[in-house]
Every structure is written in C-alpha cells, then in structure tokens.
C-alpha positions in Angstrom: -50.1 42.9 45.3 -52.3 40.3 44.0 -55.5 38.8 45.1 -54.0 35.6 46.6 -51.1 37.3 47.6 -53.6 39.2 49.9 -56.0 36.2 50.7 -52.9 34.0 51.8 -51.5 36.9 53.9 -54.9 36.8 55.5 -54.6 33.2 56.3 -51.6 33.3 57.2 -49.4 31.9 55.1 -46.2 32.2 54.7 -44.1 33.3 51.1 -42.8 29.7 50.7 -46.2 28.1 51.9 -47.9 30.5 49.2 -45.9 29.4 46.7 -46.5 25.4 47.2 -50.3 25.9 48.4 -51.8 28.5 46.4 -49.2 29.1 43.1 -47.7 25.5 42.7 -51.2 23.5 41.9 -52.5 26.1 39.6 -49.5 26.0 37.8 -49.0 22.4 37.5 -52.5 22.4 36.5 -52.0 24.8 33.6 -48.6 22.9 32.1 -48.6 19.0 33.2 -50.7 18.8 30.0 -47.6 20.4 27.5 -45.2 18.4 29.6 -46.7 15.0 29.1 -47.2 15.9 25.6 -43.1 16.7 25.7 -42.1 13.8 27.0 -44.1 11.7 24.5 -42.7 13.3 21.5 -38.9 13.5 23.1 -39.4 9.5 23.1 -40.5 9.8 20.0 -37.9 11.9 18.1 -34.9 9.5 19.7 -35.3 7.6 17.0 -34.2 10.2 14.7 -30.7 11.2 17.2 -29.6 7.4 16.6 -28.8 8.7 12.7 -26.6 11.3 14.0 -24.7 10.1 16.6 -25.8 8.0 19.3 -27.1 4.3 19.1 -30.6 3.6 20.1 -32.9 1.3 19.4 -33.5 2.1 15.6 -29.8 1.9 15.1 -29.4 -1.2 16.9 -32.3 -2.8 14.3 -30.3 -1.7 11.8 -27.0 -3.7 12.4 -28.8 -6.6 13.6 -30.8 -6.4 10.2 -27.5 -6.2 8.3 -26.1 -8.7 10.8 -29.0 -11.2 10.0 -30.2 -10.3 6.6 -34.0 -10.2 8.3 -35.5 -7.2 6.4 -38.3 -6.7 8.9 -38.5 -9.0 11.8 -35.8 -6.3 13.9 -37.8 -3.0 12.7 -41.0 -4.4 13.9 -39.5 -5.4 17.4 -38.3 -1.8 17.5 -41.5 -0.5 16.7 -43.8 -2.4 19.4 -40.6 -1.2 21.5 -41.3 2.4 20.8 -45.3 1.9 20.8 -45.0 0.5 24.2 -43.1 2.7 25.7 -44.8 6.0 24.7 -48.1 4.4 25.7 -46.6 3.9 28.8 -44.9 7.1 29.0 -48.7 8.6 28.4 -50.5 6.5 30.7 -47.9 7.7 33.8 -48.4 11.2 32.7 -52.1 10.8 32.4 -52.1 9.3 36.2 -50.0 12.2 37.4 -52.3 14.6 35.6 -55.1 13.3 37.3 -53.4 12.9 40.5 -52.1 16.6 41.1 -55.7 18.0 39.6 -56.6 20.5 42.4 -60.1 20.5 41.2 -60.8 16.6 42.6 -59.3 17.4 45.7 -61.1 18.0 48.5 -60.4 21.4 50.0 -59.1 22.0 53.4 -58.4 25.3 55.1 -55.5 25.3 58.0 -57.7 26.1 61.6 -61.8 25.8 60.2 -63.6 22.4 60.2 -66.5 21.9 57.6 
C-alpha cells in the first residue's frame, strides 16, 4: 500500500475521493505540460494531412492560388491563420496549466480549520 494510500485512508477518504483529491492533481501536474505541447504540434502538422487526403487550410490556399494566380497573398493568410491559432491554442493551455497547479492553491483539509 502506498504512503497516500495510507494517509487518505486516515482521513478518510474514500477510493474514488483518493483518486480526484490526492492522485488526479499530481498527475495533471506532471503531463498538462506534454499535452499542451501535443496539441500545439497536432495544429501544426494539419498542414501536412491536407496533401494526403483531407482539405484544410493549406490546401484551400492552394486552389485559391491557382484559382487567382496570386503567388503569395493566400499562403500568407494561411500562415497568420496557423500562427494565430497555435498561439492561441498555447495561451489556453498555458491558463489551464496555471489554473490546475496544486502548488498555488491554497490547501484545505476536510474537518480542521487553520
């Protein structure tokens, strides 16, 4: 059994309340970091599906440019697209990061006043 297995059993806690209490924030602590990283890159990287298969943005510049004959007006719009959107994508992330940090939170035990 392990240390906060014991220290919640002691507190009473319950498996499930264990699990969101004690196990949950240290684990979100530990990966939100790789995650927003994830995300960032997936948004990335979609750039690269719309040669493949799917359309997205890249391959919408592409048949307006052939459309239009404008070599770079519909690649830069579809750049500030992308740039926008994974600095948004890593300003949400960063929020939620600092949001679920257990560390900044002020601690509170069920039944003692401080």
């Amino acid at each position: 059994m392990w240390a906060k297995d014991e220290a919640s059993l002691a507190l009473g806690f319950t498996d499930k309340e264990t699990f969101f209490e004690i196990v949950l924030p240290q684990a979100v602590h530990q990966f939100m970091p790789l995650l927003s990283g994830q995300f960032v890159n997936l948004t990335k990287q979609t750039s690269v599906v719309g040669y493949i298969a799917v359309m997205d943005l890249t391959r919408a510049a592409d048949v307006i440019r052939s459309l239009t004959m404008e070599a770079f007006f519909p690649l830069f719009c579809v750049a500030a697209i992308y740039f926008a959107l994974c600095c948004l994508l890593a300003w949400i992330m960063g929020f939620v990061i600092r949001r679920l940090d257990y560390e900044r939170k002020p601690r509170t035990v069920k039944g003692v006043e401080l």
